[in-house]
N, C-alpha and C positions, 0 to 999 in steps of 0.2 A: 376139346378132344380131337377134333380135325385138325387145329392147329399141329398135336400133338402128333399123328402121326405122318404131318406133312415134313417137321422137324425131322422126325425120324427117315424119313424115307430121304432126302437132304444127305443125314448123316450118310447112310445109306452110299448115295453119291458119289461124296466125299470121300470115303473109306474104300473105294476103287478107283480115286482117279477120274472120277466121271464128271466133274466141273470143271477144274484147272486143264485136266487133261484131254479135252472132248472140245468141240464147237458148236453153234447153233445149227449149222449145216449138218454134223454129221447125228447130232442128236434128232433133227428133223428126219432125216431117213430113217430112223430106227422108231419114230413115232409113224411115217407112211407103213412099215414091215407091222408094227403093231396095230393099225386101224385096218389094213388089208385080212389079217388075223379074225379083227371082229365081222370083217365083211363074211370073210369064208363061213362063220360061225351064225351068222344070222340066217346066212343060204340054207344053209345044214339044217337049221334047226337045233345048233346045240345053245349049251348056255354060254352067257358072255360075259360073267360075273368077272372072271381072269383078264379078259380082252378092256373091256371099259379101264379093272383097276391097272392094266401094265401099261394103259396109252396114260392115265392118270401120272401113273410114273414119269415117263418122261415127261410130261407137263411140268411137273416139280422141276426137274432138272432146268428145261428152256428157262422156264419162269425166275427160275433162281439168277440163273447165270445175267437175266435182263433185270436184276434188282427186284424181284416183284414175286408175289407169291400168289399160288392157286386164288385166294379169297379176296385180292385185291384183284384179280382178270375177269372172275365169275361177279364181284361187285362191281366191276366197270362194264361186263356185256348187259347184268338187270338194268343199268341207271338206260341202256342204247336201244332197250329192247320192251320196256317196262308198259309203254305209252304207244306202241307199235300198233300200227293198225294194216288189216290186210285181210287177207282168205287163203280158206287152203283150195288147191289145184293140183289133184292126182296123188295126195297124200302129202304135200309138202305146203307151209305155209310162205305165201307169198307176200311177202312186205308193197303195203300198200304204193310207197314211190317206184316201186319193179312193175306194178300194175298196167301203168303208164306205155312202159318202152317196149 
């Protein structure tokens, strides 16, 4: 099913121009414009159901254009993060080698 509508959103892409015609540069500013989106949104207090799925979107895109799809970046950050040890500090968790410096 996620596959399914990762495809989709792909074609999506595709069907504007938004791979061939776009680069990793300018797709990464429209992914900053979309996560500043969710900032505004978390300040506020509104929902962010929209904001998470349109940074999703461009993920697809980058992702695409680097050979690589959402469920192979999200299975390469568990295998990096799985075994992680650390604490959290001010609401953020701090990977234990960060501890250190």
């Amino acid at each position: 099913m996620s596959n399914d509508i990762e495809n989709k959103i792909l074609q999506w892409h595709k069907d504007r121009n938004l791979i061939e015609g776009s680069t990793d540069s300018a797709q990464f500013e429209k992914l900053l414009e979309e996560v500043w989106e969710l900032e505004d949104n978390i300040e506020s207090c509104q929902p962010v159901i929209d904001d998470i799925g349109d940074i999703m979107v461009v993920l697809v895109n980058i992702a695409h254009r680097n050979k690589l799809t959402l469920w192979e970046c999200m299975y390469h950050a568990y295998q990096d993060i799985k075994d992680r040890k650390g604490r959290m500090i001010n609401g953020i968790f701090v990977k234990e080698s960060d501890l250190d410096n």
